[in-house]
N, C-alpha and C positions, 0 to 999 in steps of 0.2 A: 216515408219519414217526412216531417212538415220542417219549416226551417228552424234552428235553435232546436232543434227538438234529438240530438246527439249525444255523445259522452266518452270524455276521455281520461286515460289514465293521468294522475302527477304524480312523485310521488312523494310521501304521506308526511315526510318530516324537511317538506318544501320550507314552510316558514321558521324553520329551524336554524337551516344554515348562513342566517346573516347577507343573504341576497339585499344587491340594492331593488325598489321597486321596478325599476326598468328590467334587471336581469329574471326576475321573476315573472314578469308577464312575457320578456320574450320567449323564457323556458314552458310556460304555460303555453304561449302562440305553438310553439316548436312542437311541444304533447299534443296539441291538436290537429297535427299533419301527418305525424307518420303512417305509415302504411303494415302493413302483415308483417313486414322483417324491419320495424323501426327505424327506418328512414325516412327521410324526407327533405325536399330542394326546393324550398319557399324562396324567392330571392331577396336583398334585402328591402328593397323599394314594397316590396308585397309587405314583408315581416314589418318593416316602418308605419303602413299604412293601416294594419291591422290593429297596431299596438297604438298608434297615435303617437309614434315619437319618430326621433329624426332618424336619415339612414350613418348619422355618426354615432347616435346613442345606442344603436343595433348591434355595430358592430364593436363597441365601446363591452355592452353586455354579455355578445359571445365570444369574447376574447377570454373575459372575467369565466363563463359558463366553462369553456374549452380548457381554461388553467386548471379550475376547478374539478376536472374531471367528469361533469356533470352532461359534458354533449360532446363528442368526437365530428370536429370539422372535416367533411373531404374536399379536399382540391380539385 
């Protein structure tokens, strides 16, 4: 596999739910790590750096993601 050259799930009625732009690309960053059992432990400096926003906007947008039902946080 060449780089960019991947693919991953989102799902289909992503732009649906009234996401702010930030919570949408972190939930996009976030579909692009999971592993076989849908996890994944991006930290947030990694997730910030990926997405180009700060690590308060990160944690600003999985808060919103985690209320929303749409990503289960583990401690």
């Amino acid at each position: 596999m060449t780089s960019g050259d991947y693919y991953f799930k989102v799902r289909s009625d992503i732009f649906d739910l009234q996401l702010s732009e930030k919570e949408i690309i972190v939930y996009m960053y976030l579909c692009s790590c999971v592993n076989k059992e849908n996890e994944c432990y991006p930290s947030l400096k990694k997730i910030a750096a990926a997405c180009s926003i700060s690590q308060t906007s990160v944690k600003i947008a999985m808060k919103e993601l985690v209320e929303r039902k749409l990503i289960i946080k583990d401690i």
